[in-house]
N, C-alpha and C positions, 0 to 999 in steps of 0.2 A: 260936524263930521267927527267919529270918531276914529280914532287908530289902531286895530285889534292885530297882537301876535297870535300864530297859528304854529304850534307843532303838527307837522305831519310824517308820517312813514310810509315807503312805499316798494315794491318790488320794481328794480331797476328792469327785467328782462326782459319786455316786451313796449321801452321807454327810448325815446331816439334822445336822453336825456331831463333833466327837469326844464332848463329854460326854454321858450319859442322858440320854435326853428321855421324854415319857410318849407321844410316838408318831413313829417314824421310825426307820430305821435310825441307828448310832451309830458309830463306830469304839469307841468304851469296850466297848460291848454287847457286838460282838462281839469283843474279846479277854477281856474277863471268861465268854464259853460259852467260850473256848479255853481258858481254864487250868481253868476246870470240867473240860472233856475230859478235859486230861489228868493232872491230880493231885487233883478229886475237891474241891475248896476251892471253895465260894463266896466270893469274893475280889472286892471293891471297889476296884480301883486307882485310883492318885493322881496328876493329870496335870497338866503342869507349866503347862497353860492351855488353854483352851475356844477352838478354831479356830468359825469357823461355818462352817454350813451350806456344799457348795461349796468350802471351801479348801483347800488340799493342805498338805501337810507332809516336808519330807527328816527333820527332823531332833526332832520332836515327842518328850519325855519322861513314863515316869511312874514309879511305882515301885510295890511291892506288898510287904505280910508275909505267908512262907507259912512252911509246917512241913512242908512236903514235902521229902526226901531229893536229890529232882532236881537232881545238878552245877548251878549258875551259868551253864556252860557250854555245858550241855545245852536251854537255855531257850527261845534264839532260834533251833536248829533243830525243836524239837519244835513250839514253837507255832505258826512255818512250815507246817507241814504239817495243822495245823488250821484255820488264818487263811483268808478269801477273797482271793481275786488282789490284791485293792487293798490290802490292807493287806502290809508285809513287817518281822517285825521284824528290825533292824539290829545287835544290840546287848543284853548281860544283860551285869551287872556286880554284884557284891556292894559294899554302899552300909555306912555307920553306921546306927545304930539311929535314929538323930533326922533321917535324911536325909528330906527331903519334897520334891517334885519340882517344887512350885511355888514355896512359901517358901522353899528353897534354891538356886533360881537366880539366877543374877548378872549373865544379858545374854541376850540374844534377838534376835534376827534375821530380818527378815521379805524377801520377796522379791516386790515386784510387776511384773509384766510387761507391756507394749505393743506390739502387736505394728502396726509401721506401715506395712506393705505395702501395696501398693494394694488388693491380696485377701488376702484370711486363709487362712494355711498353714493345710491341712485337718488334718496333724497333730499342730499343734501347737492348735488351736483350743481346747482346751477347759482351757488353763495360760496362755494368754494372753487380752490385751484388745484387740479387733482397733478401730484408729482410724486407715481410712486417709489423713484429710489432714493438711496439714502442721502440725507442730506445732513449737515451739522449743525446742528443747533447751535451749539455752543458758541460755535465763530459769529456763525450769524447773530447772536444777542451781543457778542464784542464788538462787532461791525456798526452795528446800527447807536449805538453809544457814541460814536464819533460824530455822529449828527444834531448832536445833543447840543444848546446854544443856537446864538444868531449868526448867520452865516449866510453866503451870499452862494444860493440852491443852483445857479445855471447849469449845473452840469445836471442835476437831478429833474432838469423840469423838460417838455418838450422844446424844440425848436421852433417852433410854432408860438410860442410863448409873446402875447401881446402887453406885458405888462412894464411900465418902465424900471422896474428893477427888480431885483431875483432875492432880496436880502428879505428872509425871512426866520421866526423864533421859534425852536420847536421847542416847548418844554421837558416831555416826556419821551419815550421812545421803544418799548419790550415788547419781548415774546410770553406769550403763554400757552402751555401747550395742554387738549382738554382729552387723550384718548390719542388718534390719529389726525385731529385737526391741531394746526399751528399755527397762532392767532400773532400776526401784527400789528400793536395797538401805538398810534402816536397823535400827540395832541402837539397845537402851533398855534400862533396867530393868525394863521391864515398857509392857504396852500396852493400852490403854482400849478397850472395845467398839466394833469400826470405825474405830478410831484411823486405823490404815494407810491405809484404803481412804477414808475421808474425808479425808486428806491425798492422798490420791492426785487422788481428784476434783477439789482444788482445784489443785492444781499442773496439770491437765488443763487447767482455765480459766487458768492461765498462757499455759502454753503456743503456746493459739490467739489468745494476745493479749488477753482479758476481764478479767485482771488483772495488773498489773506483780509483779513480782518482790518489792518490797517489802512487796506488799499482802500476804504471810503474814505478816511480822511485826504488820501493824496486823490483822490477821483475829486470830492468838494473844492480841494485850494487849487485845482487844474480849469473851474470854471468854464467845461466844453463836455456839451454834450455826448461825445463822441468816446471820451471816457468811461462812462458809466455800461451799466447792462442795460437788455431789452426792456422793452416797456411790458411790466406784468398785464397779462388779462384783464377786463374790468369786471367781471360777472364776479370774483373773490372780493370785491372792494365792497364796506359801507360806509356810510358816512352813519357814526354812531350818536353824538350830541353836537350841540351850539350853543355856549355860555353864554351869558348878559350878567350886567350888572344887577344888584339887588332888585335896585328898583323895578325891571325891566323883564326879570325871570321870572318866569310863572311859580315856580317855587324860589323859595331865598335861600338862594346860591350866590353867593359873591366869586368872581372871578376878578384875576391881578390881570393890567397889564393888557393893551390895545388889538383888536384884530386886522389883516389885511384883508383885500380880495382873496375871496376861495374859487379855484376854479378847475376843483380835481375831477 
C-alpha cells in the first residue's frame, strides 16, 4: 500500500462543503467516485480540514492508501479528467506511511476578501464580499494584530463549536489591499469552526467605526461568543495553503511548529 498526498483546489459554490455529508453535494464525494473510476478502490480520503459550505480553496490537502500500480505522477492528470469543472487537482506526491493530512500539517492559511467598490465586480462576485461604504483600514489592520499569538479563540469561533478547546496559534494576521478588493490573510496552526469568518465579521464592525481596535483584544480575553461580530459570509473565504514538514511537502518547504484540527 502506498500513501500519496494530493493538492487540490476547488470552487466552493456549488459545494455543501469539502467533507461527506448525508445530503448535498461534497468535494470529498466526488473525488472518492473519481478514484473509484479510475483504480477500482473504494477509498475514503483524508483531508487536511472541513472548509464549509460555500468556501473555496487554492491550496486544500488530503491524502489516501491505495494498492493500485498507478505512477504518483500519473494521479493528478487522470483524476482531472474525471473531476467536475470545479474541482482541479494540483498536485500527487508520495508521502510516509504515517503521513496524515490533517494531523501532519504545521500552518494554514486562509484568505478573506472585500470587495469595496461602490458596485460589485460581476466577476469577481462570488469570491468576494461586496461592502460598499467606507470602511477603515487602518483600525482594522490594528485590530486584527491583537490576534496575533496563542490564545484561547472562543469568542471568535461558533457556538456550535465541538472541539475540546479553543487555544489556538495564529502566527501571522494582515490586510492587503489590490485596487477595491481587501484581502485578509492569516496563517495558524489550525482554525476553529468560523474562526475566520467571525473574526472577519468583527473587524467589519471595526472598520465602520462600531468598535475601536482595541476592542479585539477585550472581545478575545472575554472568551463568549456573544462579544464578538457577525459571522462573515463564506463565499469571500479561501483556504489558500497547508504546510508539512520537509519531508512531507511536495516542494521543500519547512514549516515551525504543530497544526490543530481545521474546521473553518
Amino acid at each position: 500500500m502506498r500513501n500519496i498526498g494530493v493538492k487540490v483546489s476547488y470552487d466552493g459554490t456549488n459545494f455543501n462543503g469539502f467533507q461527506s455529508q448525508p445530503y448535498g453535494r461534497t468535494v470529498q464525494d466526488e473525488i472518492e467516485k473519481a478514484i473509484k473510476h479510475l483504480s477500482g478502490e473504494n477509498i475514503v480520503i483524508i483531508g487536511s480540514g472541513r472548509t464549509d459550505a460555500g468556501v473555496h480553496a487554492m491550496g486544500q490537502v488530503f491524502n489516501f492508501h491505495t494498492a493500485s500500480t498507478i505512477p504518483t505522477e500519473r494521479w493528478a492528470i487522470a483524476l482531472n479528467t474525471r473531476l467536475p469543472k470545479d474541482i482541479v487537482i494540483l498536485d500527487a506526491w508520495d508521502v510516509p506511511e504515517a503521513f496524515h493530512s490533517r494531523r501532519s500539517a504545521k500552518r494554514k492559511t486562509y484568505r478573506y476578501t472585500i470587495d469595496m467598490a461602490k458596485f460589485p465586480d460581476v466577476f469577481a462576485r462570488a469570491y468576494r464580499f461586496h461592502h460598499p461604504t467606507k470602511l477603515n483600514v487602518e483600525a482594522m489592520s490594528e485590530g486584527v494584530k491583537h490576534l496575533i499569538g496563542t490564545h484561547d479563540f472562543t469568542s471568535y469561533t461558533s457556538i456550535h463549536s465541538t472541539k475540546p478547546h479553543h487555544i489556538r496559534t495564529v502566527y501571522e494576521a494582515y490586510f492587503v489591499q489590490e485596487g477595491q478588493a481587501l484581502h485578509l490573510y492569516i496563517t495558524g496552526n489550525g482554525f476553529l469552526y468560523n474562526m475566520v469568518r467571525v473574526i472577519m465579521g468583527t473587524l467589519l464592525w471595526v472598520g465602520q467605526g462600531k468598535l475601536k481596535p482595541e476592542d479585539m483584544k477585550r472581545i478575545l480575553e472575554g472568551k463568549l461568543r456573544s462579544l464578538a461580530g457577525p459571522t462573515a459570509m463564506p463565499h469571500a473565504l479561501t483556504l489558500m495553503d497547508v504546510e508539512y514538514s520537509e519531508d512531507e511537502a511536495p516542494a521543500a518547504e519547512v514549516a515551525e511548529n504543530g497544526a490543530d484540527d481545521d474546521d473553518e
